[in-house]
C-alpha positions as a printed Julia matrix, in Angstrom:
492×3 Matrix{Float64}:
  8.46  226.12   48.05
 12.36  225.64   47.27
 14.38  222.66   47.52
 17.87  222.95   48.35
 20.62  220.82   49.11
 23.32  221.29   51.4
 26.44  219.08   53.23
 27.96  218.63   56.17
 30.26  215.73   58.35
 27.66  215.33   61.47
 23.7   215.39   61.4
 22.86  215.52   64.87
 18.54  214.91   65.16
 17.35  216.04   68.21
 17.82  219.1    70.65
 18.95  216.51   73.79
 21.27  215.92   76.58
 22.45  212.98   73.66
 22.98  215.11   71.11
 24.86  217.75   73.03
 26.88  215.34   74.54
 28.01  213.95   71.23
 28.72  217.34   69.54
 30.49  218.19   72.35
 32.85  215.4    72.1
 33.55  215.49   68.32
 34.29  219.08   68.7
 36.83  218.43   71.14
 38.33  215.26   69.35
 37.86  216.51   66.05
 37.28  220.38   65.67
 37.52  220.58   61.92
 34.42  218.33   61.71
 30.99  220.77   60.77
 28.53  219.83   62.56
 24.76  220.52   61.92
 21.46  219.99   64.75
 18.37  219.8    63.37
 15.41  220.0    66.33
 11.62  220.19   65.47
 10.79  222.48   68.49
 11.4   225.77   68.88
 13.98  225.69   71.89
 16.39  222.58   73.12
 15.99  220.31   75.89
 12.03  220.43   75.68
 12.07  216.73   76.0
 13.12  214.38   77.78
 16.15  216.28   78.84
 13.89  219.13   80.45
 14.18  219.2    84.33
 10.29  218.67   84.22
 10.55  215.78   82.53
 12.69  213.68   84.46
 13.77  212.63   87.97
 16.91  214.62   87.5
 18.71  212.21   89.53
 22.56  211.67   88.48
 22.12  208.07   88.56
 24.69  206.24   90.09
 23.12  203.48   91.6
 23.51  204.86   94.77
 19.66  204.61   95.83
 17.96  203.2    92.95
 17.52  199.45   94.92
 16.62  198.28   91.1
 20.37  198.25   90.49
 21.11  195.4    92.86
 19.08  192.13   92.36
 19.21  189.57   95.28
 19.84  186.33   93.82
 17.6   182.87   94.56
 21.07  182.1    97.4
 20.14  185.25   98.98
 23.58  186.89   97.61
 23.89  190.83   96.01
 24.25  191.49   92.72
 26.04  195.17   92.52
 27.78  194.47   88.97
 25.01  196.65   87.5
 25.34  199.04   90.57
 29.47  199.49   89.55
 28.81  199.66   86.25
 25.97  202.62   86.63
 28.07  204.62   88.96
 31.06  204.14   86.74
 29.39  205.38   84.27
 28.27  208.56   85.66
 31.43  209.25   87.16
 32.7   209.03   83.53
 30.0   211.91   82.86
 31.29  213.78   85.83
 34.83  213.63   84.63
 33.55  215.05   81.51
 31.71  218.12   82.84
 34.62  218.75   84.83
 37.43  219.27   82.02
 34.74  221.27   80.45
 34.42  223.62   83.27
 38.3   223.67   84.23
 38.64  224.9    80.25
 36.01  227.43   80.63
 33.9   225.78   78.28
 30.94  225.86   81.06
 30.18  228.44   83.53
 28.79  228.23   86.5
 28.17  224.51   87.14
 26.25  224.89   90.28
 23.07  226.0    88.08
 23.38  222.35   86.56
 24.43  220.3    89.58
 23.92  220.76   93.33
 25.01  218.22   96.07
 22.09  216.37   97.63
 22.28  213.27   99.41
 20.83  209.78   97.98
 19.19  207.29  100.08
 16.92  204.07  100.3
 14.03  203.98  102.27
 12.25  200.26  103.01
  9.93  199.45  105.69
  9.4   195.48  106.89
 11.83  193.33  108.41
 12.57  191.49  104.88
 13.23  194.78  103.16
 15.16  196.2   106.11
 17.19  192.98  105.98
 17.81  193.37  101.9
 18.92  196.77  102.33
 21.02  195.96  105.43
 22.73  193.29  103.06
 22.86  194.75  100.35
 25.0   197.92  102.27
 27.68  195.22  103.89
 28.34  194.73   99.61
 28.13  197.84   97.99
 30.65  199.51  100.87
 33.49  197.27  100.09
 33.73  198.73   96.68
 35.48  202.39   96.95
 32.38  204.07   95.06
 30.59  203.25   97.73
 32.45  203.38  100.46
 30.22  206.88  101.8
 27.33  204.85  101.94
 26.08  204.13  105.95
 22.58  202.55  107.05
 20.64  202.83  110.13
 17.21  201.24  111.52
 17.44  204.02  114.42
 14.37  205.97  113.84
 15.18  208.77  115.78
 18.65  209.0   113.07
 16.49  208.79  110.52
 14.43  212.13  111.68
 17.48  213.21  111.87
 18.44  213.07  108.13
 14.45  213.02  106.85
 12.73  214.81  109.29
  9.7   215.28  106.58
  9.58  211.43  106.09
  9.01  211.13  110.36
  6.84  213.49  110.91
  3.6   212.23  112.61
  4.56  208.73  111.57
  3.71  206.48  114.0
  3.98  203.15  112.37
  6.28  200.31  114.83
  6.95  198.29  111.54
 10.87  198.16  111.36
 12.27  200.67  109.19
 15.98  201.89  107.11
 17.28  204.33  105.26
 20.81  204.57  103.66
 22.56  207.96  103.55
 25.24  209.12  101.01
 26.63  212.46  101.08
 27.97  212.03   97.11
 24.85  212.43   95.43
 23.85  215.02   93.24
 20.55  216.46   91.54
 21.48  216.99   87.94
 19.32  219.69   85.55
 19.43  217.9    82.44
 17.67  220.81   80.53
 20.7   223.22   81.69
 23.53  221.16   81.32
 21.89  220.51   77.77
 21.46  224.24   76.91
 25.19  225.21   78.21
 26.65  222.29   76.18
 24.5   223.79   72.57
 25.85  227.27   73.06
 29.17  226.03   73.68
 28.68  224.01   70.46
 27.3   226.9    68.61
 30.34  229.19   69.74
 32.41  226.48   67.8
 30.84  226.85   64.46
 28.21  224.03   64.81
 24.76  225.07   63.03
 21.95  224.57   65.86
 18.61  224.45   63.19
 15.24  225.02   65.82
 11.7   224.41   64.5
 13.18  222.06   61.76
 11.51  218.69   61.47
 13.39  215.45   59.87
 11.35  213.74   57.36
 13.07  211.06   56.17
 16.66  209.3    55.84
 17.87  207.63   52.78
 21.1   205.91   51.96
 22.84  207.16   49.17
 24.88  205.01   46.5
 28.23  206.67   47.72
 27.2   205.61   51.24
 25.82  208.96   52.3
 22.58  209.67   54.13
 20.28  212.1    51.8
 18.19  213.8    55.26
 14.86  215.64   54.14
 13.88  218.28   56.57
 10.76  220.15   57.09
 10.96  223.81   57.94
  7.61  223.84   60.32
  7.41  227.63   59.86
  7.61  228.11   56.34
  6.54  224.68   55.6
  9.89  224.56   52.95
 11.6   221.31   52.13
 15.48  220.62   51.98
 17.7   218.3    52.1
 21.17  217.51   53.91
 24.06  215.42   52.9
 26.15  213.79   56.07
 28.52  210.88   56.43
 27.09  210.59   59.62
 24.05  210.84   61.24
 23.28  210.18   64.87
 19.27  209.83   65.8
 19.04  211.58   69.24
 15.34  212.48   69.09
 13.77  210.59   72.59
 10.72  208.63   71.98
 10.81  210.23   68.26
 14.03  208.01   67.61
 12.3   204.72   66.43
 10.36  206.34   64.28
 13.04  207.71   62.09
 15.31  204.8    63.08
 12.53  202.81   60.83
 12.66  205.27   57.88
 16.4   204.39   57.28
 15.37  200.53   56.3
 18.75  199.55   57.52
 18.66  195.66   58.69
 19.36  196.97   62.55
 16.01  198.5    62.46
 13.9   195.62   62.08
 11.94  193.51   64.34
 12.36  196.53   66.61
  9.55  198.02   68.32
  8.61  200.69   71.36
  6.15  200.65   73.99
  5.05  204.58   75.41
  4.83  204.63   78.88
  4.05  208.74   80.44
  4.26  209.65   84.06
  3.15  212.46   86.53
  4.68  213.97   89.37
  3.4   214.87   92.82
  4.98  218.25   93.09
  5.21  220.53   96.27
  6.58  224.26   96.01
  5.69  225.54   99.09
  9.38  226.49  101.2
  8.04  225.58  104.6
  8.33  222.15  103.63
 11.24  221.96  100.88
 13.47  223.38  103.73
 12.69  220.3   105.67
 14.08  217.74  102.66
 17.08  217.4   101.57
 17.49  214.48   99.74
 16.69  211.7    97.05
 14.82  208.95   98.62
 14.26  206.04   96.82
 11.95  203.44   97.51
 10.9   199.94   96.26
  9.17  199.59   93.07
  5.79  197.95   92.99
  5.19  194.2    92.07
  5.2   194.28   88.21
  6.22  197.93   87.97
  9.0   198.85   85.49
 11.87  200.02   87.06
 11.15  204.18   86.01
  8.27  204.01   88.03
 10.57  202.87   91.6
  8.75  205.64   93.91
 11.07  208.38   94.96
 10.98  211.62   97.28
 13.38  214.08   95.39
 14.74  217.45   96.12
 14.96  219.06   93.13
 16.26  222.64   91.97
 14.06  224.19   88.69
 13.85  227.28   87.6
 15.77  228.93   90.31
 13.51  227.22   92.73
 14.27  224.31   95.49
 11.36  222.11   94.85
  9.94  218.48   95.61
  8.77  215.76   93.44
  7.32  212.76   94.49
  6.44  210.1    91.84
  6.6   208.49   89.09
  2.87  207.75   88.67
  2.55  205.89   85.34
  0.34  206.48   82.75
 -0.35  205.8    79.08
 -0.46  207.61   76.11
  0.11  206.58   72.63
  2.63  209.2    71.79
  6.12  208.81   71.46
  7.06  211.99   72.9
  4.87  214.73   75.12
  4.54  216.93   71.86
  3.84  214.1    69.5
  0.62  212.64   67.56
 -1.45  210.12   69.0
 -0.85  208.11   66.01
  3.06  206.86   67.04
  2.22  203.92   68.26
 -0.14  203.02   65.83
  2.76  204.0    63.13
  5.24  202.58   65.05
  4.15  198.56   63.99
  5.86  197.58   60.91
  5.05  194.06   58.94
  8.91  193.49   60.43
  8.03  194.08   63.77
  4.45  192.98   64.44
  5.16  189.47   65.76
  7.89  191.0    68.43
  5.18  193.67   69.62
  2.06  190.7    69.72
  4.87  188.7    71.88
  5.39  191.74   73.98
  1.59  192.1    74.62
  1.05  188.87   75.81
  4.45  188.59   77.8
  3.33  191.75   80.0
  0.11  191.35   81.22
  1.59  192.49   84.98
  2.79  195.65   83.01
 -0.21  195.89   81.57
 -2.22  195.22   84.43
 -0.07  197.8    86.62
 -0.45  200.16   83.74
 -4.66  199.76   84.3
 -4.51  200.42   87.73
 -1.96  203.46   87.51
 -4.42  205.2    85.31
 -7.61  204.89   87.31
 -5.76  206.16   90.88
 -7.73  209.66   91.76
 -5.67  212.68   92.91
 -6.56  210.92   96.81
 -5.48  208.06   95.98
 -2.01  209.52   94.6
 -1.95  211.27   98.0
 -1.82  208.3    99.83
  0.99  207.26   98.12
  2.62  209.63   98.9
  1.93  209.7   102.69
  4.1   206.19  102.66
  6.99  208.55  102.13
  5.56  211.61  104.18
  3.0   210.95  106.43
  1.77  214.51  106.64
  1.53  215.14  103.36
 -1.95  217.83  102.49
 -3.17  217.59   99.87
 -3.65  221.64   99.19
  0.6   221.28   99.25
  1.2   219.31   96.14
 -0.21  219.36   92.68
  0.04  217.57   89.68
  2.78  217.52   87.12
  2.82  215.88   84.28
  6.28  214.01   83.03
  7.94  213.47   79.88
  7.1   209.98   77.64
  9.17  207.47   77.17
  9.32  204.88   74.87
 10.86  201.58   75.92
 12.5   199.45   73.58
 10.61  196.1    72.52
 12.95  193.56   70.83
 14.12  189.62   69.91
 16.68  188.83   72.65
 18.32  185.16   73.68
 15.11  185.43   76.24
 12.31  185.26   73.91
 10.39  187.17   70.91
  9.16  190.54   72.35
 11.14  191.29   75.12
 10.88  194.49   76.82
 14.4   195.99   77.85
 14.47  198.88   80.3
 17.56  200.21   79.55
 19.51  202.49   76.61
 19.81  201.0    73.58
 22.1   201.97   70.84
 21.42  201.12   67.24
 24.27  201.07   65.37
 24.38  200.22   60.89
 27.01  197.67   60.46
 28.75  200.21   58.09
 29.1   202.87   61.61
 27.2   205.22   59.3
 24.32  206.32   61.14
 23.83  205.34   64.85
 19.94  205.72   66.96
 19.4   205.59   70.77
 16.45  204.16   72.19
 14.69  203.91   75.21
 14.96  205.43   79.16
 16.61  205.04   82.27
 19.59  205.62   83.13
 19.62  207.43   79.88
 21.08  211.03   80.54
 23.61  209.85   84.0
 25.03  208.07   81.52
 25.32  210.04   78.48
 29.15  210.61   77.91
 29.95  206.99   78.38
 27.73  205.74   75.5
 28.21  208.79   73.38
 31.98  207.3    73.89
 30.73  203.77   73.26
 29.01  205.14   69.87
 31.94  207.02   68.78
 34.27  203.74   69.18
 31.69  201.68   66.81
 31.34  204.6    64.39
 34.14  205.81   63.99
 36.61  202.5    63.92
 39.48  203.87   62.12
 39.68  207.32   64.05
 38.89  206.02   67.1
 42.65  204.8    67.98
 44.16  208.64   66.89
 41.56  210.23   69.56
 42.37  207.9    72.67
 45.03  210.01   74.22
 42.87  213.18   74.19
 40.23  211.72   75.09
 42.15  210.13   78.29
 42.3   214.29   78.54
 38.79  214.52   78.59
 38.39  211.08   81.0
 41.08  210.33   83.07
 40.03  207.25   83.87
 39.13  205.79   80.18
 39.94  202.55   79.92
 40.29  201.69   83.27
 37.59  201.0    86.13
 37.63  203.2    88.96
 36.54  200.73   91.25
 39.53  198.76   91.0
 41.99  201.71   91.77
 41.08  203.24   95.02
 44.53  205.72   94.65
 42.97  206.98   91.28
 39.31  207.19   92.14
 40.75  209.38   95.65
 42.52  211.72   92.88
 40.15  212.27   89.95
 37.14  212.0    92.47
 38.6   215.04   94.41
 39.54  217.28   91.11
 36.0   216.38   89.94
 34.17  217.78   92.92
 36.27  220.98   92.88
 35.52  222.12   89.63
 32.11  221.24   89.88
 31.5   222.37   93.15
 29.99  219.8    94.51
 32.41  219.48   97.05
């Protein structure tokens, strides 16, 4: 066995959509930065960021009905809804530049147009969504959205969803033509060569150990090579933990104060998933539902067109499950290793805060493959069950923590763990995760990178038009950039 020991400006853990998305960026705003990726599999986007893995939806709040919250006056909230669709467009903006440079090829093998809607059944939930259009279609990102309780229009645009229903409670669906099925696991492949064309060292089948802080403020990183079973170590000023449910894990092994009284609970899921073309042809679409009483918000049921492998496909889902690993390919000993003396209060407080989780959790895991079936007839009434099989999803791991709202709280959304110093930065957690990606990769870069940050602004207004300003408060700009965007990445 040797030890050696190397340096570099960048340590980039993880094979991701995150990762990628963050090399990508330095390289553009700071090409004579080296850059090294160390990823424990064998191939990238094997994770999370594999099409199987996730809903592939480029979130932008456009049928996910978690995004807007009706408050106890019966009022709207779409603030999250702006700020998720912001946010993607940001990501959009992004791929674009990259595209118009030649940077990516072909974009239609990461992104396809397909329509987003909400589906509800019951006069209280056709109300909601009825309500909850008349306030989203004010705002210029929205302003595609339409509604309609005709049934016969709603064969129309989901004539799988109608078939031999013949249920008289009232019914809606929304319909946007600006949605888009995203391949994470592409988009995240494209971006690593493009990275690896530029000098950045992309390390496969190498597994991080451990993180320490040096004296001179370094991080020492020891890596594992998993096929000769060598040890080495790497030298960075900065390291960015982009490793999925893997992340708190290592995020724990730095012992920096950010990483305490953090913890993560695994949740897994499984797909219905239906191949056969006589009935893909017949759906085109992301259909969105409501999420179960006590559900988390990844496991909202959806109806997705999808395009894998070459192949138009659909998914219906998520079913949760559990599993104590933090990632599909992990050890059934992460969550076990995951409780810390620092953390084991905030994860008891968790437990007995989320006995509906828990409960919803329970009953998840003991549906049969019937059962799962009649789920899915909800969304398509015809459903067979020789059509559809079962996939299973990626894990993920979401964040446990001390908020203003209590010890243990469970938080849906991304985290990012940032050391006070900017020196080494984590991300946690799930949904809306990928959508989302260059906006907090630009969010991370601003806390990290404090004193650089400033230099980079006008290139990155390159990158982003819009950086800095909110598109949904300049229609003239939004009509521009939106139009640009959809041309390069022929979505059109």
């Amino acid at each position: 066995m040797t030890t050696q020991h190397s340096k570099t400006d960048v340590i980039l853990i993880g094979g991701g959509i995150m990762s990628a998305t963050l090399g990508t960026l330095l390289k553009e705003l700071t090409p004579e930065k080296e850059i090294k990726l160390f990823e424990r599999l064998s191939e990238p986007a094997k994770e999370s960021s594999n099409a199987w893995n996730n809903a592939g939806t480029g979130h932008s709040a456009l049928c996910e009905l978690n995004y807007t919250k009706e408050d106890k006056d019966g009022s709207i909230d779409i603030e999250k809804a702006i700020k998720i669709n912001e946010q993607f467009q940001v990501s959009k903006q992004f791929w674009s530049y990259l595209v118009k440079q030649g940077q990516l090829k072909n974009p239609e093998s990461f992104i396809k147009p397909v329509p987003h809607m909400s589906f509800v059944q019951g006069v209280q939930n056709v109300d909601f969504l009825k309500r909850r259009v008349d306030r989203l279609s004010q705002n210029i990102l929205f302003k595609n959205m339409v509604i309609t309780d005709d049934k016969e229009k709603i064969k129309e645009w989901t004539p799988l969803i109608m078939e031999g229903r013949t249920s008289h409670i009232p019914m809606a669906i929304t319909y946007d033509k600006t949605g888009t099925d995203v391949n994470f696991g592409e988009l995240t492949k494209k971006l690593l060569s493009n990275l690896e064309a530029k000098n950045a060292e992309l390390n496969y089948g190498q597994e991080v150990q451990d993180l320490k802080k040096q004296k001179d403020g370094t991080w020492e990183v020891k890596i594992k090579d998993l096929d000769s079973g060598d040890e080495y170590f790497v030298e960075s000023n900065f390291v960015f933990i982009g490793a999925g449910g893997a992340s708190l894990r290592l995020l724990q092994k730095t012992g920096i104060k950010e990483s305490k009284h953090i913890g993560g609970f695994p949740v897994s899921g499984l797909f219905l998933v239906c191949r056969e073309p006589s009935i893909t042809e017949k759906h085109l679409a992301k259909v969105y539902g409501k999420a179960p009483v006590g559900a988390p918000p990844m496991s909202v049921p959806h109806l997705d067109t999808r395009y894998i492998d070459g192949e138009r496909t659909l998914l219906f889902g998520p079913f949760a499950g559990f599993s104590p690993k933090f990632l599909k390919t992990g050890s059934n000993m992460d969550l076990i290793n995951s409780v810390k003396p620092n953390n084991l209060l905030t994860m008891l407080a968790a437990g007995a805060k989320e006995m509906k989780l828990t409960q919803y959790l329970i009953s998840q895991l003991m549906l049969s493959s019937e059962e799962r079936m009649d789920d899915l007839r909800q969304f398509v009434p015809n459903a067979k069950s020789e059509n559809w099989e079962i996939v299973v999803a990626g894990q993920r791991v979401q964040v446990i923590k001390d908020t203003d709202k209590g010890k243990g709280t469970l938080q849906f959304g991304t985290e990012v763990i940032t050391s006070e110093d900017g020196s080494l930065s984590a991300l946690l957690g799930a949904s809306p995760g990928a959508s989302t990606a260059v906006d907090i990769m630009l969010d991370l870069l601003k806390r990290c990178y404090k004193d650089e940050f400033p230099q980079w602004e006008e290139k990155i207004k390159e990158l982003v038009p819009s950086f800095g300003m909110k598109l949904s408060d300049n229609e003239a700009l939004y009509t521009q950039i939106n139009q640009e965007v959809k041309n390069n990445l022929k979505i059109d």
